[in-house]
C-alpha positions, 0 to 999 in steps of 0.5 A: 493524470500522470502516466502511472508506474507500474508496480510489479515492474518498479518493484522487480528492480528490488532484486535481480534474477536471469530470465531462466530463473524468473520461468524456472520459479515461474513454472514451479508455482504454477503447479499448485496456483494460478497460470497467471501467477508471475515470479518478477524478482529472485533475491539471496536470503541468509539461509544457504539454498533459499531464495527470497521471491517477489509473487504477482499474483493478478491483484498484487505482489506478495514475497515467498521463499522457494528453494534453489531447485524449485521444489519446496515453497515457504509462505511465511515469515523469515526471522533473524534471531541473532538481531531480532528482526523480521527480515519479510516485514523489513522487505514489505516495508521497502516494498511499501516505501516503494509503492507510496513513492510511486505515487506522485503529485496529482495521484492522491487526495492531501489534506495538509497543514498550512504551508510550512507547518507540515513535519510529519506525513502519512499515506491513509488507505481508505474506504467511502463507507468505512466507519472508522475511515469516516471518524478518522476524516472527521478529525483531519483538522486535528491532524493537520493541527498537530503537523501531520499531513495526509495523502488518502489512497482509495481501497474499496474493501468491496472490490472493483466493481463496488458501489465503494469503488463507484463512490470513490471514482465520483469523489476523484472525479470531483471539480474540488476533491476535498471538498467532495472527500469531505461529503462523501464521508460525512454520508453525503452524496457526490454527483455521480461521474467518470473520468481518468482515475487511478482507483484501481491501482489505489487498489492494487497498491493497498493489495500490495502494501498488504492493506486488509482492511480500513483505515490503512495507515502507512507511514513514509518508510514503509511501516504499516499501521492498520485502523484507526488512530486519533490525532494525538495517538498518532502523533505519539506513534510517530515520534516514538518512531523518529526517536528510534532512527 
């Protein structure tokens, strides 16, 4: 497998901050959270003396906002109201556009169409034993008939040390992924076995993107789409959304 980047250190390059601001930050948070909560990038907000952080939290990165001094801690959202824009989800958007691009050929399991009719891609966080999960697998050839194509990304709602995760290794770990992808979600059992695999930091990517739950459906922007769409629904969504750029 290709050596993965990692994600906190890609996603500190969205904004910058000295090393004297990363610990001040640092230090502030750890009084009331984890020793090993991490500050990896300070950012300007349109709000004089508020700061936009970027949080690594051990299982993923979350965005807060801390004052200059490090005194008072905001967990919520940020809105323009003048332009009606929801400045934290636009900054999650970047954050997953961020995450899906760093995982790159050989890093997920597609199901495309054939070649050259693909116009439209989504990233699926997805789970062996969630029923939508299974419904949404089920229907992949209307998917890709329609031009969609889909990376599936592993998110084991259980956690790591699941028997979702043990599934979702036996599937990677597959001489044909697919075709084992296609077993397992049809209930089918796939011959259990190890290898190098990136699940985990399917894992912690999903945790990142802000996935709570499966199917997890993310488009190349950003933008996140929770649960189950059909085929054509989606297909919709996603031209709707072309429409607006």
């Amino acid at each position: 497998m290709k050596k993965m980047i990692t994600l906190v250190a890609m996603l500190a390059t969205a904004g910058y901050a000295s090393a004297d601001d990363l610990q001040k930050y640092t230090s502030a948070l750890q009084k009331i959270a984890s020793p090993l909560t991490k500050v990896v990038s300070v950012s300007d907000t349109p709000i004089k003396g508020i700061k936009e952080i970027l949080v690594d939290v051990g299982r993923g990165s979350e965005v807060m906002y801390i004052s200059e001094d490090g005194k008072y801690l905001v967990n919520g959202s940020l809105f323009d109201i003048d332009n009606r824009i929801d400045l934290t989800d636009a900054k999650k958007s970047e954050m997953r556009k961020d995450v899906m691009k760093s995982f790159g050929e050989g890093q997920t399991i597609n199901f495309y169409p054939e070649k050259g009719e693909m116009k439209q891609h989504v990233t699926v966080f997805t789970d062996i034993d969630c029923g939508y999960c299974r419904k949404l697998h089920a229907e992949i050839k209307g998917y890709n008939e329609l031009g969609i194509g889909v990376s599936y990304l592993f998110f084991p709602r259980a956690g790591l040390k699941s028997g979702s995760f043990d599934k979702a290794v036996n599937v990677w770990c597959a001489k044909d992924q697919r075709e084992a992808m296609t077993l397992a979600k049809a209930g089918e059992v796939v011959e259990p076995q190890t290898c190098d695999n990136p699940i985990e930091a399917h894992y912690k990517a999903g945790v990142t993107a802000g996935v709570s739950g499966t199917p997890a459906i993310v488009l190349d922007d950003g933008t996140l789409m929770p649960g189950y769409l059909p085929p054509a629904q989606l297909k919709q969504r996603l031209d709707m959304l072309a429409m607006k750029k």
